[in-house]
N, C-alpha and C positions, 0 to 999 in steps of 0.2 A: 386148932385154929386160935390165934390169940386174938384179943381186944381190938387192935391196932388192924389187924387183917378184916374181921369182921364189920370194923365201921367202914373200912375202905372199898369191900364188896356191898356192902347196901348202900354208898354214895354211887359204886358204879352204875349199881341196878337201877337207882332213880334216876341218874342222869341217861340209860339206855330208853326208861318209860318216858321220859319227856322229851327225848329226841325222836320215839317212836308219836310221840301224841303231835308235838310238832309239822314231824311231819304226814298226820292226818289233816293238821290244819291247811299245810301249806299246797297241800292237795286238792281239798275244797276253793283253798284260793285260786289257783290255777285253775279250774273249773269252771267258777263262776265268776271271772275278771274282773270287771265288769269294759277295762281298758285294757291294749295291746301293754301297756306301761307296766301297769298290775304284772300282768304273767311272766316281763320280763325281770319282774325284780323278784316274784316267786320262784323262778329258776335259776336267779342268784342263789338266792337263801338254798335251795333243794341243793346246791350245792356244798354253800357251809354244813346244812345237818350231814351229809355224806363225810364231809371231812371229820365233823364231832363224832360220827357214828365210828370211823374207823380209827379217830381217835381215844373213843371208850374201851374199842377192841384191843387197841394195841396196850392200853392202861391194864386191861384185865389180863390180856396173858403175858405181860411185864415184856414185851417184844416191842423193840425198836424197829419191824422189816417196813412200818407202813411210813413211816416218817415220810420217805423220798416221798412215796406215792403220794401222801397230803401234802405236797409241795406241790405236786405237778397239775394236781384236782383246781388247789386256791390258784394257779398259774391261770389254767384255762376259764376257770369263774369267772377270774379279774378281764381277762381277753374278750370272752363271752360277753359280758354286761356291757362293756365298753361299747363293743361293735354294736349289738343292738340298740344301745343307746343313742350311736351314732345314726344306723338307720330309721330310728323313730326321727332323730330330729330331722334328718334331710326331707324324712314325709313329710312331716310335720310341718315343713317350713312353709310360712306365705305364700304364695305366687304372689307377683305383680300384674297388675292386669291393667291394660291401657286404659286409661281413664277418658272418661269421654268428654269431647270437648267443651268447651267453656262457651259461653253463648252470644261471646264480645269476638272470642275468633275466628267465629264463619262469616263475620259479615266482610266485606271488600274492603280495599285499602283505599279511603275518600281521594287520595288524587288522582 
């Protein structure tokens, strides 16, 4: 194994430990939310680390097969986060609520 190989396998390897410690982080995140918001943006990310993970894989055994598959992963991520986000906001949104009347427009009209 030459020089050039060996740095290349212990860049892989720490970047496979920091995808893995990642995502111990991002699991704890999920976890303990503390908001519906929180977990939907941790299972964004739980997706990026998927796609890094199977992009380390595919780096270490010099195989292009996962490409497609990380395309189709970041496809539904991006879909995912979206719709969630959308349904947080429709929760989320105000009501209106009829306000109650003003204390000049109950009384009769003087003529």
């Amino acid at each position: 194994m030459t020089a050039p190989e060996r740095v290349d396998q212990a860049l892989l390897t720490c970047a496979v430990v920091l995808i893995l410690i990642a995502g111990g982080l991002l699991l704890a995140r999920i976890w303990r939310g503390p908001s519906m918001l929180d977990r939907a943006i941790s299972l964004d990310v739980c997706a990026a680390l998927i796609i890094a993970g199977l992009a380390a894989k595919s780096a270490f055994t010099r195989d292009p097969f996962y490409f497609p598959i990380m395309l189709v992963l970041a496809f539904l991520g991006f879909t995912g986060s979206v719709g969630i986000a959308r349904f947080i906001a429709v929760r989320d949104r105000p009501r209106h609520l009829p306000s109650p009347p003003h204390p000049d427009d109950t009384q009769e009209d003087p003529r």
